[in-house]
Every structure is written in structure tokens, then in C-alpha cells.
C-alpha positions in Angstrom: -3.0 -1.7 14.3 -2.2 -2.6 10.4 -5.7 -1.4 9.5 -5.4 2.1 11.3 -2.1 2.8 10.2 -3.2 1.9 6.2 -6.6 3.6 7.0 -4.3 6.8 8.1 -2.2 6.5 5.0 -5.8 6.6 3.1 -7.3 9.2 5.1 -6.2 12.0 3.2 -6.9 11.1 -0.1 -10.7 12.4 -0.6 -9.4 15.7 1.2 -6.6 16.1 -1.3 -9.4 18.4 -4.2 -10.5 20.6 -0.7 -7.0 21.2 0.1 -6.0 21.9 -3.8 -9.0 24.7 -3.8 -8.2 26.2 -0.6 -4.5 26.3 -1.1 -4.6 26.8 -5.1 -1.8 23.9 -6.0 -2.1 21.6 -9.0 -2.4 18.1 -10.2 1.6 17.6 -10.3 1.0 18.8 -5.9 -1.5 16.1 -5.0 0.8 13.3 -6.9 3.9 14.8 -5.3 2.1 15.0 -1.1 1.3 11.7 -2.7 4.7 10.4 -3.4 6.2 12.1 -0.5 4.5 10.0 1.8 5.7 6.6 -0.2 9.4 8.2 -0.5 9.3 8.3 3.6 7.8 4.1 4.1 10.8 3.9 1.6 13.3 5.6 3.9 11.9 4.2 7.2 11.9 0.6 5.3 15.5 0.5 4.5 16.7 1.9 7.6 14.2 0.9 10.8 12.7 -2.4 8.6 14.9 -4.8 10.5 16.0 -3.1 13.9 12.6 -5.0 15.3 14.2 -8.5 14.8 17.4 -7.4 17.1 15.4 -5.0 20.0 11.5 -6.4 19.8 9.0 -5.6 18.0 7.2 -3.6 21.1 9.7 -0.8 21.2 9.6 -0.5 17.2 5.3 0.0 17.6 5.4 2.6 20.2 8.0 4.7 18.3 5.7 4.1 15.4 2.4 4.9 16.7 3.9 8.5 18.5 5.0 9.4 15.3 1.8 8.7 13.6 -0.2 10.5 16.9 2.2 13.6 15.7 1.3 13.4 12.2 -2.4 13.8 13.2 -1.9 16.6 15.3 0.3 18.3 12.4 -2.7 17.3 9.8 -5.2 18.4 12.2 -3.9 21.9 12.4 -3.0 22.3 8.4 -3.0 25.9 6.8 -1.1 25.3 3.7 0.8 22.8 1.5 4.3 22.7 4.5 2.1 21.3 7.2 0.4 19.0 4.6 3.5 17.3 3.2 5.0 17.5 7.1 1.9 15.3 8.0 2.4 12.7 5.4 6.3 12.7 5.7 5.3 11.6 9.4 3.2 9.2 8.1 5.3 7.1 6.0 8.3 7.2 8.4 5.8 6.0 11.1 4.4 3.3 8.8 7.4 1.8 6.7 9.0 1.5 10.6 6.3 -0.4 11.7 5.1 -2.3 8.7 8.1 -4.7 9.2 8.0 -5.3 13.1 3.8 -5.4 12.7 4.1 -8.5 9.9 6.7 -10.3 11.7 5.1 -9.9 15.4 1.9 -11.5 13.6 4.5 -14.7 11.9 6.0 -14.7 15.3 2.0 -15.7 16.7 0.7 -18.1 14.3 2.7 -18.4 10.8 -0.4 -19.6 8.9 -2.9 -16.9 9.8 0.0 -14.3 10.4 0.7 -14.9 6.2 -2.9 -14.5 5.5 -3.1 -11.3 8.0 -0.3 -9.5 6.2 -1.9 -10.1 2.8 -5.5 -9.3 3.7 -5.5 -6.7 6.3 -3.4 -4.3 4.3 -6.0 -3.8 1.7 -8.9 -3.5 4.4 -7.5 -0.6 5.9 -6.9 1.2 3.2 -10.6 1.3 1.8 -11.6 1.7 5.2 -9.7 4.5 5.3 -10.7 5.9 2.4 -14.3 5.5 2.7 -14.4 7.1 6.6 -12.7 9.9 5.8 -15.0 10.6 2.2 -18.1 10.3 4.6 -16.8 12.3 7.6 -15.8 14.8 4.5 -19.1 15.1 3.2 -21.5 14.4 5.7 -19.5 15.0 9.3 -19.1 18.6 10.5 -15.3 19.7 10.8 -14.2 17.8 7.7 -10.9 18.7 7.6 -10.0 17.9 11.1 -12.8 15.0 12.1 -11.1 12.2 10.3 -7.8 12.9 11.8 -9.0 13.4 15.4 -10.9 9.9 14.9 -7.4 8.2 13.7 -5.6 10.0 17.5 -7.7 8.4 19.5 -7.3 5.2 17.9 -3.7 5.3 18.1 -3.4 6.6 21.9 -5.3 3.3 22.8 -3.6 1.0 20.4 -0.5 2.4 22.5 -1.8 1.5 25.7 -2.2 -2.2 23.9 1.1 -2.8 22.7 2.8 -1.6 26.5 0.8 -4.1 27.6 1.6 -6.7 24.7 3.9 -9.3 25.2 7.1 -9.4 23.1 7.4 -12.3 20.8 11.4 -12.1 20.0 14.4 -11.7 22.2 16.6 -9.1 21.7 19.7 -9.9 19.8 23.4 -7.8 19.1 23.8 -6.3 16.0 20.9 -2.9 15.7 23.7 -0.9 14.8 24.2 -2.6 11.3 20.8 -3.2 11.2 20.3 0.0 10.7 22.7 0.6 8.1 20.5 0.7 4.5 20.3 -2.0 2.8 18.1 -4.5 0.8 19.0 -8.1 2.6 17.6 -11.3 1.2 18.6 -14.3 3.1 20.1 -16.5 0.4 17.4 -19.0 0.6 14.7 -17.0 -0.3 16.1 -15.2 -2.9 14.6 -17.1 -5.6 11.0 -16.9 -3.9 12.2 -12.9 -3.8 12.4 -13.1 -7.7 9.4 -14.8 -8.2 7.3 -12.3 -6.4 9.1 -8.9 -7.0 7.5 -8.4 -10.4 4.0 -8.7 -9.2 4.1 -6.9 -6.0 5.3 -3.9 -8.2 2.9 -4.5 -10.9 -0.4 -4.8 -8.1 0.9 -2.1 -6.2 1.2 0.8 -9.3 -2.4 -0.4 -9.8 -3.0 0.8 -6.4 -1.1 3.4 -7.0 -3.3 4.4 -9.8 -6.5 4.5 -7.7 -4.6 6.3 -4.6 -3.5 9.4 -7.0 -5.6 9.5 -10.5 -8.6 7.8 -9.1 -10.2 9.9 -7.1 -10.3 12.5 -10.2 -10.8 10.3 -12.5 -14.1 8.9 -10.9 -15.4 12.4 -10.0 -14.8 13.5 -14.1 -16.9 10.3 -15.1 -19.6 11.0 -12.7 -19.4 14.7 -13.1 -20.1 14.8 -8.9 -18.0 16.4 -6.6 -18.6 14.0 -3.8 -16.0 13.3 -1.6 -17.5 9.6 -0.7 -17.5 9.1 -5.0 -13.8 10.0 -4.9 -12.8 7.8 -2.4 -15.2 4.5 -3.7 -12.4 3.6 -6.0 -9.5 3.1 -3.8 -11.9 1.8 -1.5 -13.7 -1.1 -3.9 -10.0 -2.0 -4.8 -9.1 -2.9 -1.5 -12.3 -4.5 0.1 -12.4 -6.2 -3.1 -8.2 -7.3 -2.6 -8.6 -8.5 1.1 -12.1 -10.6 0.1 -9.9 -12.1 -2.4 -6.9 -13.0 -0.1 -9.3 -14.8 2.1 -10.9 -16.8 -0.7 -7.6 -17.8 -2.3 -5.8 -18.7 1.5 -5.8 -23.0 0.9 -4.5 -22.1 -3.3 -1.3 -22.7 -4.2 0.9 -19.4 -4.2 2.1 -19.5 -7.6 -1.3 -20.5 -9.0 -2.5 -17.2 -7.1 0.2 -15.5 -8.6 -1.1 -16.3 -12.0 -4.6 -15.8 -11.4 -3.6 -12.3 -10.1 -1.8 -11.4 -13.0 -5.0 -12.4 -15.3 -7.0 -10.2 -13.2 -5.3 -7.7 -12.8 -5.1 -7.3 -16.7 -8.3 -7.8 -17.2 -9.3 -5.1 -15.2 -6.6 -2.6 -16.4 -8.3 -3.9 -20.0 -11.6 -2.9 -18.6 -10.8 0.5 -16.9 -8.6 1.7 -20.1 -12.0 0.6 -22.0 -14.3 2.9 -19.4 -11.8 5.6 -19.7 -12.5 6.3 -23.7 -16.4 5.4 -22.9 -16.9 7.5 -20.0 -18.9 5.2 -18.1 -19.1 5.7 -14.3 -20.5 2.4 -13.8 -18.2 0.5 -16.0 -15.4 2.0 -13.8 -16.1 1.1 -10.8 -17.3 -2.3 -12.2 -13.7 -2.6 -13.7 -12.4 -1.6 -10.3 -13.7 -4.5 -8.9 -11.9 -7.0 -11.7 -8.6 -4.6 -10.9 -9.3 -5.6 -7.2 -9.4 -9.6 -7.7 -6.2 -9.5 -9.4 -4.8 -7.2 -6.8 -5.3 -9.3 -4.1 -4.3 -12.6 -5.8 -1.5 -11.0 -6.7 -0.2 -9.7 -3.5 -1.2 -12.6 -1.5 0.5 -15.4 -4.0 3.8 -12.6 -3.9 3.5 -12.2 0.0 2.9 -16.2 0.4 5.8 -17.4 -1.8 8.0 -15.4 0.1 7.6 -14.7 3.8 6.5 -18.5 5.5 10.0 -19.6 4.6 12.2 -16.7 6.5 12.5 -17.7 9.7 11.8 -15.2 13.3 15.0 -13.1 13.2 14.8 -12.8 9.4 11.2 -11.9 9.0 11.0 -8.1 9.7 13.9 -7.7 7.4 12.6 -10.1 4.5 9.0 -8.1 4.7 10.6 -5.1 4.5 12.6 -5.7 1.3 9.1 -7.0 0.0 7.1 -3.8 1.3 10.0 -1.8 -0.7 8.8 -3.0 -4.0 5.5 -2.4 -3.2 5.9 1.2 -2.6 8.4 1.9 -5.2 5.6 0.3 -7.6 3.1 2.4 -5.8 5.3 5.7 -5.3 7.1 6.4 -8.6 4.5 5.8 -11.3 2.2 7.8 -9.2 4.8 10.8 -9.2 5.5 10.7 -13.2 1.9 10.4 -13.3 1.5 13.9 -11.9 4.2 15.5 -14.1 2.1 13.8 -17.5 -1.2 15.6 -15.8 0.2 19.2 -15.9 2.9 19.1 -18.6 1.4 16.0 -21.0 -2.2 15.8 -22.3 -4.5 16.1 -19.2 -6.1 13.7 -16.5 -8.0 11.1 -19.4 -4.4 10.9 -21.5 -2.6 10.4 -18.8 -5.1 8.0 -17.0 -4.8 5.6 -20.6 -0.8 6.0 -20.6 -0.6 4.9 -17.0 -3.2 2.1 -17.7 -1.0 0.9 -20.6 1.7 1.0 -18.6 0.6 -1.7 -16.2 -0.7 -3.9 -19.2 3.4 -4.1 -20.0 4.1 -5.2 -16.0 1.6 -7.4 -15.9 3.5 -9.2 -19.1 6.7 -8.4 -17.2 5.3 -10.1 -14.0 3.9 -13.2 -16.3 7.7 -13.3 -17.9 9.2 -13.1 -14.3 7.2 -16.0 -12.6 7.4 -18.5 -15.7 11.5 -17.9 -15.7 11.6 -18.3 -12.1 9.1 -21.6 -12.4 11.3 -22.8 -15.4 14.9 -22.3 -13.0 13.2 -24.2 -10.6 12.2 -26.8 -12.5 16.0 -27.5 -13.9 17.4 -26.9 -10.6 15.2 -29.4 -8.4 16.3 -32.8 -10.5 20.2 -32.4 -9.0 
């Protein structure tokens, strides 16, 4: 269910040039349908992210996947920009409510794999997604309503599963202050928290790099106009981020963390160095790099963090983690847009925002020495 509901949030993303020439919007649109659709996981995060660890996780899924059946549909039938950013606003209320109760229910099963799963499978369906709907785009007939039709039908039966699926928590009082807004770290993992915040930002505006400017940016350095081309960015970094959660799995977290963080700016090295060349091959070669350190980085965050909350902490501790990452994703994507239209264009803007994640990968290497070093002092009393 993870990878449909990532390959959904995905789906759109090689449509997003079809839509701007039928519908005549701009760069500064795509980034805000974009960030719309992060600004709603937000939203759903803070206020549905822990009502699964006080009424099960079932009833949380099936809310979740009707609302992402209904974002289809709306998708399915889109004639201009409204029912666009109604579809994705469906989307990430549908996903940030599920994201929380999905990661927990698969802790609540096996803690081991269930870490691994919510590290790995993230990043799977979102270059799956990617990648089907670029194909169905170019090659499939009915490409702006194939893709979405596929994603339905996927849903209705994963609906039919979770009735069926056995809850894994008893309920518990309290849903009605759960659903107040807030960001609650039990105490004992707030330190783990710290450590990990600044690299799930940092990875995450990297994806959010690929999910807004990428697709452009690879069909300008190719100079092709294939969907399937647009989406093979987004799609390389997150085959390439879930390969490297599974190879990483027995490593320490924090030595992930740091490998990450030396991946990830190597490859935002690499792709700011493609950028001024102009080489289609060197960017999707960088992509790959950006990709390692994307996953190490995500994993080591996700894996310092969520083992140590216990069950009726662990939709609520994964949701204040899943709120960094879309903030990271969300809000450099949006200014991004803005520097497109109003700044110097799709290249200078490209190089600003790959600069930019050069200074938070620093920030993420200052965060996780600090937090090492309090650590350190702290363990001897």
C-alpha cells in the first residue's frame, strides 16, 4: 500500500508540461500544484498522524485509501488547473493520514523489517510511479487518464485487504487530543529526533529537487520532450535510494547517516557540475550518486529514530519525522518556482537550489557531530 500511495503522489509529475500546454500556466504553477500537495501530507500529518495509535490503524487506511480513490476520479476527469490542485490536495491529505498508521502497522509486525520497510519502500514507489505514468504518457493511449485509472483499481483492492486485515493495536482514550496539532516527541527520543532532523530535511529537498526542477531540467539537457526522459530522474533517485537502504540494513545508523551526507554532496557536486556542462549523461549519472546518499541518509535518520518509540508512540513519532521530510521537500520546491519566473530562469535557479543543499548537507554534518558530541559527555554520568 506504501508503494501505490507514493507511486500516486508521483504519478502526476511527467503530466505536469501536458497539463502547462493545454492549460497555458507557468513554471511558478507546476511548483505551486507541487507544493500544494506537500502543504496537505503537512496538514493531514499534524492533525490525523497519531489518531491511528488511539482507534487502529485499519480505520485510519480505509479513510485513507477512499480519499485517494476520490483524488483519481477528480484527476481522471481534469479540465483546468481547480480540478488539478483539488486532486493533489486529496492526495496529500490521503497520504500524510496514512503515512503514520502504514509505518507503525508495519513496527507493530516485525520491528526489524518494519524499520527497513519504511526506509526502502518509500523511495520504490515513488520511481515506480514516476516511471509508469512517463510510459503510459508516451506510449499508452488515453494518457492523461490511463495512469490514474491504473492507480483506482489498485486502491479498490488494497481496500478490500485492509477490511480483511487484522488490527495490530487496541484502541485507546484520548483521539480527541490526538487530534489537536501538534509536533510530540516522546522525551526519550528527542535526542535521536535531533540527530536525524537535519538530514531528513536535507535528503528530502534533494528529492524535492528531482520531483519539481527535474523533470525540466532533464528534458532542456537532452533537448527531448519525452515524457519517460522527464520522469527518469525522480525515478533513478529513488530505485537508486531504496537499493541503498537494503544494502546499508546491518550498518550502524549513524555511520549511514554520514555516508549519506557524503553522498548526497557528492552528487549535488556532480549535478551542479552537469548543470554548467550540459551533459545529459552526466546528469543522470550524478543522479545516481544523489540517490546513494539519499537513501543512506533517510534510512540512518529513519533508523536512529523510530525502533526506540514504542506501539502507541510510533504513528505519532513517524509523523513528526515525515513532517521534516516534506517541509524539506515542499518549501524549497515552492521558492524554487518563484526564482524560475521572477529570478534568472530554469539553469540559474537549478545551480541556486543545488547550492542550497551543499549548505544543508554542512548543516546536517554540523547537526549529527553536536548531537554525537552531547552524547558522548552525557553517557559517562
Amino acid at each position: 500500500m506504501v508503494i501505490s500511495l507514493m507511486a500516486a503522489s508521483s504519478a502526476p509529475t511527467p503530466l505536469y508540461a501536458r497539463y502547462a500546454a493545454a492549460w497555458h500556466f507557468s513554471s511558478i504553477t507546476t511548483t505551486g500544484v507541487f507544493g500544494v500537495y506537500a502543504i496537505a501530507v503537512l496538514l493531514s500529518l499534524l492533525v490525523f498522524g497519531r489518531v491511528s495509535d488511539h482507534i487502529g490503524r485499519r480505520p485510519v487506511l480505509l479513510v485513507a485509501l477512499l480519499l485517494q480513490t476520490a483524488a483519481m476520479g477528480v484527476l481522471t476527469t481534469a479540465q483546468g488547473l481547480d480540478a488539478l490542485f483539488l486532486g493533489r490536495i486529496l492526495q496529500g491529505l490521503s497520504t500524510g493520514g496514512a503515512l503514520g498508521a502504514l509505518g507503525a502497522a508495519m513496527l507493530d509486525v516485525d520491528r526489524r523489517r518494519g524499520t527497513l520497510a519504511n526506509a526502502a519502500v518509500p523511495g520504490l514507489g515513488t520511481g515506480a510511479g514516476a516511471l509508469l505514468s512517463g510510459w503510459l504518457v508516451q506510449y499508452a493511449p488515453a494518457p492523461t487518464h490511463l495512469v490514474y485509472l491504473v492507480l483506482m483499481g489498485a486502491f479498490v483492492v488494497q481496500g478490500a485487504a485492509v477490511i480483511r486485515m487484522p488490527e495490530t493495536v487496541s484502541r485507546m482514550p484520548g483521539v480527541r487530543a490526538a487530534l489537536r496539532p501538534e509536533l510530540a516527541v516522546p522525551s526519550a527520543l528527542r535526542g535521536p529526533v535531533l540527530a536525524a532532523a537535519p538530514i531528513l530535511f536535507a535528503v528530502w529537498a534533494l528529492a524535492g529537487f528531482y520531483g519539481s526542477l527535474g523533470p525540466s531540467l532533464a528534458r532542456q539537457l537532452s533537448g527531448s520532450a519525452s515524457t519517460v526522459v522527464a520522469a527518469l530522474g525522480l525515478f533513478l533517485l529513488a530505485v537508486t535510494g531504496s537499493l541503498a537502504s537494503l544494502v546499508l540494513d546491518r550498518a550502524a545508523p549513524r555511520t549511514v547517516m554520514l555516508l549519506g551526507i557524503v553522498l548526497f554532496a557528492a552528487g549535488a557536486v556532480a549535478t551542479l557540475a552537469v548543470v554548467d556542462t550540459g551533459s545529459t549523461l552526466g546528469f543522470f549519472g550524478s543522479t545516481v550518486v544523489a540517490g546513494l546518499g539519499f537513501g543512506a541518509g533517510y534510512q540512518g535518520g529513519i533508523r536512529t529514530v523510530v525502533p526506540r518509540a514504542v506501539p502507541h508512540e510510533r504513528a505519532g513519532v513517524l509523523s513528526v519525522l515525515f513532517v521534516v521530510c516534506y517541509v524539506g521537500m515542499g518549501v524549497p520546491s515552492a521558492i524554487a518556482g518563484v526564482l524560475i519566473v521572477h529570478g534568472g530562469g530554469l539553469i540559474a535557479t537549478s545551480r541556486d537550489y543545488l547550492l542550497f543543499l551543499l549548505v544543508l548537507a554542512g548543516a546536517a554534518l554540523a547537526g549529527l557531530l553536536l548531537t554525537n558530541r552531547s552524547a558522548q559527555a552525557v553517557r559517562p554520568a
